[in-house]
C-alpha positions in Angstrom: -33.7 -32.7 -31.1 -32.2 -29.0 -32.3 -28.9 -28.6 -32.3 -28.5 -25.2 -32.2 -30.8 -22.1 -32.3 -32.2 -19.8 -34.6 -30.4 -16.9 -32.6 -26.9 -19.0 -32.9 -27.5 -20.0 -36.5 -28.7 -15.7 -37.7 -25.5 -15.0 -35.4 -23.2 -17.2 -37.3 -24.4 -16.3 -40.7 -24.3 -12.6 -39.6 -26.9 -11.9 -42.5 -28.2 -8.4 -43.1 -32.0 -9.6 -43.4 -33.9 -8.4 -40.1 -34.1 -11.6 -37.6 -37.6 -11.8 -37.8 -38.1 -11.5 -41.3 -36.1 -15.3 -41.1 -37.3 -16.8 -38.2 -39.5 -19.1 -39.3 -36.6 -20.1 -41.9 -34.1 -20.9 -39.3 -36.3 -22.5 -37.8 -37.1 -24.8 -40.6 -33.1 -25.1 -41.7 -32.3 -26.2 -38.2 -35.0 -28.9 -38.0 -33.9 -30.0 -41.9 -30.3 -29.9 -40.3 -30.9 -32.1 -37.1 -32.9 -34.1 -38.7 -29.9 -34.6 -41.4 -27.3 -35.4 -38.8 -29.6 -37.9 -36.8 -29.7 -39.6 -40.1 -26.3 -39.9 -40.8 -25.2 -41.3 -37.4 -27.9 -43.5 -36.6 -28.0 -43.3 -32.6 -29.3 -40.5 -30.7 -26.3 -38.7 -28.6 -25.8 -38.8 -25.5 -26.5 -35.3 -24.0 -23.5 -35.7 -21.2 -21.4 -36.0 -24.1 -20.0 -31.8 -24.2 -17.5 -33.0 -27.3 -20.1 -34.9 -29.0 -22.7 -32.1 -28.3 -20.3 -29.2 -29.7 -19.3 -31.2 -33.1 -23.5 -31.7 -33.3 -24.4 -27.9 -33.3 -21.3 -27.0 -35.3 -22.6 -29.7 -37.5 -26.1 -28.2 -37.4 -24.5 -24.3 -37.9 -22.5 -25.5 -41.0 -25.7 -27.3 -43.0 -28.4 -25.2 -41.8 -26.5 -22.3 -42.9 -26.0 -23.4 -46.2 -29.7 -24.4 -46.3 -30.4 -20.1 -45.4 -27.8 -19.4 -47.9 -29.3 -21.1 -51.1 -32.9 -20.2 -50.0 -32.6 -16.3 -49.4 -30.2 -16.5 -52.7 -31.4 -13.7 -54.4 -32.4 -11.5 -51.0 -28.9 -11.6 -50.4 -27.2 -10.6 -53.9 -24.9 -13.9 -53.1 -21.8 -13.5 -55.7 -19.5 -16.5 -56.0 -17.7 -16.0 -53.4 -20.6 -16.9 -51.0 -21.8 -19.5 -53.6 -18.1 -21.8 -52.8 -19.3 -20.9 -49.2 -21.9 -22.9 -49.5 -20.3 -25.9 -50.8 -17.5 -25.7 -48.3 -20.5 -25.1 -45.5 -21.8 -28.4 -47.0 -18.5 -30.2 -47.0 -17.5 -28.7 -43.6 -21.0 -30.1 -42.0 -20.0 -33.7 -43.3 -16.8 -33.6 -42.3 -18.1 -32.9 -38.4 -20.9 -35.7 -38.6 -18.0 -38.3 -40.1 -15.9 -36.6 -36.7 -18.9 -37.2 -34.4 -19.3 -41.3 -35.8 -16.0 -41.7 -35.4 -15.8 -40.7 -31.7 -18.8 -42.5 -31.1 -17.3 -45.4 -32.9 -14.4 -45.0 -30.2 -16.8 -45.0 -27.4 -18.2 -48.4 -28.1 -14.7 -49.8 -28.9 -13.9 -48.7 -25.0 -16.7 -50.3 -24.0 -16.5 -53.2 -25.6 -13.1 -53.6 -24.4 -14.2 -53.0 -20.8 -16.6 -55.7 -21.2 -13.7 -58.2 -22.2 -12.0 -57.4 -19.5 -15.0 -57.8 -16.9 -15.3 -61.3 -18.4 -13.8 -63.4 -15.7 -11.3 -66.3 -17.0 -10.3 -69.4 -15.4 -7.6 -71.3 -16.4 -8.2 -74.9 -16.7 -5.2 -77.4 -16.1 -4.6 -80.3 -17.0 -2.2 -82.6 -15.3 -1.8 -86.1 -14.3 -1.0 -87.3 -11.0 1.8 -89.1 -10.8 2.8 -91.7 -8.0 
């Protein structure tokens, strides 16, 4: 599953290469970049999640733009300014998948609790009878 779009991802990078010169590049990044995060956190998202789903296609902004960044390199006359960009990009992708295990890491804990507390106890007492 895509986390974002190609129009999302040329919009956030706000390159000055023509949109369709790239498309197919996006494209590519974005599939590299979903693929990535689907990797690192094991489970497939749930899709009601809005929270989950927004730190996923920030996720997917920050690595597939850094994936755009080192492969149109030269296009782009990148200085060293854009070439930190890239590692914080990088860095700033990570940062949103280890967010998005961590809430889903907090979604089991709740439900894991609720189950506990579905379990139904019975006390057990023990006592003699006495004359």
């Amino acid at each position: 599953m895509a986390y974002c779009t190609e129009t999302e991802l040329y919009s956030f990078l706000n390159l000055k290469l023509p949109f369709q010169d790239i498309k197919d590049s996006l494209t590519t990044a974005i599939t590299v970049a979903s693929a990535w995060i689907d990797a690192q956190v094991n489970t497939e998202l749930p899709a009601t999640d809005t929270e989950l789903q927004t730190l996923a296609k920030e996720a997917c902004l920050f690595y597939a733009g850094s994936r755009i960044l080192i492969q149109y390199w030269e296009k782009l006359q990148i200085d060293n300014y854009e070439r930190d960009k890239i590692e914080q990009y990088e860095k700033r992708a990570k940062e949103l998948v280890q967010a998005i295990i961590y809430r889903l890491k907090k979604i089991q804990d709740v439900i894991d609790d609720k189950d506990i507390e579905d379990q139904k106890f019975i006390p057990v007492l023990d006592y003699a009878i006495t004359e």
